[in-house]
N, C-alpha and C positions, 0 to 999 in steps of 0.2 A: 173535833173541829166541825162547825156548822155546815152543811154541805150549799153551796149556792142555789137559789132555785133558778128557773128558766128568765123569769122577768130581771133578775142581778147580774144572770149572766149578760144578758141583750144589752142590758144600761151599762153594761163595763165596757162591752164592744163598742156600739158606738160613742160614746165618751171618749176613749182610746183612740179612733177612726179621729176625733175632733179635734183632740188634740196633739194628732200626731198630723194634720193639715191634711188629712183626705176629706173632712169636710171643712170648709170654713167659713167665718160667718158671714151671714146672707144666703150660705147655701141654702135651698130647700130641701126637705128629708121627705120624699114622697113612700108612704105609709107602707102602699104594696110591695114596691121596689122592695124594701127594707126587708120584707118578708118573704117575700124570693130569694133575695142574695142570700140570707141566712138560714133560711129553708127551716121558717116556723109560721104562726098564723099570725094573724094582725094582730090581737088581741095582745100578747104579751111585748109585741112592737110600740104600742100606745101604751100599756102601763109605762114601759119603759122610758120612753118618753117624758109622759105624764113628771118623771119621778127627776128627770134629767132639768123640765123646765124647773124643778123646786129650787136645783143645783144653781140654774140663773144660766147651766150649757145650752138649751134648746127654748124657742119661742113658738107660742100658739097665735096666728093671726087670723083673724075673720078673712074670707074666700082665698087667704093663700094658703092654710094648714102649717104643718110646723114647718120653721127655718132654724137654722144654727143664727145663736144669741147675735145681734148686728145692733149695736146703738150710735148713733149721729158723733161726733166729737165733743158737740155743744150739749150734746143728751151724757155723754159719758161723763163730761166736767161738771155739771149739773148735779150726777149721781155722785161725783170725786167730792162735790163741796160740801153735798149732804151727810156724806161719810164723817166730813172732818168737823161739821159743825157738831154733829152726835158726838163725836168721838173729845171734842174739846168738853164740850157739857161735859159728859160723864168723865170725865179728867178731874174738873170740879167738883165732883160732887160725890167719890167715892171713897173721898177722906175720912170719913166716921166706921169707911166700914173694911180697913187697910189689913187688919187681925183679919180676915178670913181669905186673901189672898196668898197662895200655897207659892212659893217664892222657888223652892228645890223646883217645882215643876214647871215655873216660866224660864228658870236658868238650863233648864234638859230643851225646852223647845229653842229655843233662841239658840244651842248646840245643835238640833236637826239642824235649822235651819242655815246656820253654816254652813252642813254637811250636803243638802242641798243645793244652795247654789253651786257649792266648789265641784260638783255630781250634774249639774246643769238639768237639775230636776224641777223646774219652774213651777208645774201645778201645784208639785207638793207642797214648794216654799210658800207659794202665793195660800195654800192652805195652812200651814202651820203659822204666817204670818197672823192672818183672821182668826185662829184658834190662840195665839199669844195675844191677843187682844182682846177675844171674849173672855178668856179665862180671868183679865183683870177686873175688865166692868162689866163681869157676872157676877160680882159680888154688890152690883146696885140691886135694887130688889124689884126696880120698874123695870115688869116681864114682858110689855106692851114695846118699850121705848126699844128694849134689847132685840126681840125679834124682828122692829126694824129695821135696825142695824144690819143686822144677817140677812135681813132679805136683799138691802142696800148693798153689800158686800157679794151675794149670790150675785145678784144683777152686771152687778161690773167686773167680775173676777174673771171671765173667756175674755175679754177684752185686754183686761190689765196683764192678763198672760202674754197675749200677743205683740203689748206695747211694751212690756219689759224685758222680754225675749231677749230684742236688739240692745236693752240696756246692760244686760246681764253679760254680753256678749262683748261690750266694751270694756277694758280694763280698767279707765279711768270713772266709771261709772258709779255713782253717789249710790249706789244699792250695794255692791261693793264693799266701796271704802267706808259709807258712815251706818247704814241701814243698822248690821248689827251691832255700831259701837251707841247707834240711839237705844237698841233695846235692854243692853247691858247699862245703861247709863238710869233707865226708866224703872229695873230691877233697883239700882242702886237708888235712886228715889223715894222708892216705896218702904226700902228696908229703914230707910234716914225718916220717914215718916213725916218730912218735909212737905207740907202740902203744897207750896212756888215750886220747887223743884220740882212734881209730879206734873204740872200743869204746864212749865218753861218744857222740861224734856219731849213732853208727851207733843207742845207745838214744836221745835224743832223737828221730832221724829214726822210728820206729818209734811214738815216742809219739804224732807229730802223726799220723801216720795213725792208728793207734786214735780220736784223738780225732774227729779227722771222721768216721769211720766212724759214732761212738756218736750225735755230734750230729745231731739234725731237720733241722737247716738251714733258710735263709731259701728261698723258689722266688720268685721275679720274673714 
């Protein structure tokens, strides 16, 4: 087993620290601090970093230095829309290339991610979600359009955690009751080889998230 170096370890801490609400966003990560409390140098405090803002957890600002990821609401739906306009294209467009998408391994993620929620494991979900979704339109071959997807999905995911947290937490909640019967439904799609069916599923599933996203929710 690979042994972690100094800079993995630092970026799991605070990662962990973030999304466990000891920092949250807006917070500022002041550089030294970080290097005291943990009792290392600056240097692998900033790789660390560095490696955190790729995640889309941490942001670099001219004269404020780094903060915990903080986007506007109108900035977040903004990034939500862009998500879903990528994600509808390549809904379209991935039909010639349906033979290389590995079906056993989206039907195993779509099971974490049951397992997930019902474990109240949100990072994870909200990661294995965007990894059931790359693994389908990674079989488009534009390497340009894809990695902006992911960077669009880095960006908003500390956020989307925070806002479905509370959805997650209501019973009645459309993440819930439909999220995994969209991805089982999108599996079933792909295998029918139905190109409407892929494109109808793939906008519904996109709807139930907007909608939890917009909803209050119930908190218990």
């Amino acid at each position: 087993m690979k042994v972690p170096t100094m800079v993995e370890v630092i970026q799991a801490e605070l990662k962990k620290r973030v999304l466990d609400g000891e920092f949250v966003p807006g917070d500022r990560l002041n550089v030294d601090e970080l290097a005291r409390v943990l009792n290392v140098s600056k240097t692998p405090i900033r790789e660390a970093l560095g490696r955190l803002a790729r995640e889309g957890i941490v942001q670099s600002k001219p004269r404020i230095g780094w903060r915990v990821s903080l986007l506007s609401m109108e900035e977040f739906f903004q990034y939500q829309e862009t998500q879903h306009v990528i994600k509808m294209y390549l809904a379209e467009q991935i039909f010639p290339y349906l033979d290389k998408i590995d079906i056993p391994k989206l039907e195993k993620m779509n099971g974490n991610m049951h397992h997930f929620v019902e474990t109240r494991q949100f990072e994870r979900m909200l990661e294995e979600n965007d990894r059931f979704h790359m693994e389908i339109f990674g079989v488009y071959p534009n390497k340009v359009l894809l990695e902006y997807l992911e960077e669009v999905n880095n960006t908003i995911r500390l956020q989307r955690i925070h806002m479905m947290e509370k959805q997650l937490l209501s019973p009645e909640s459309p993440l819930l009751q439909d999220a995994p019967k969209d991805h089982e439904e999108i599996i079933d799609a792909i295998k029918s080889g139905d190109r409407t069916r892929i494109i109808e599923t793939s906008a519904k599933h996109q709807a139930t998230i907007l909608e939890a996203l917009k909803r209050p929710g119930k908190v218990s």
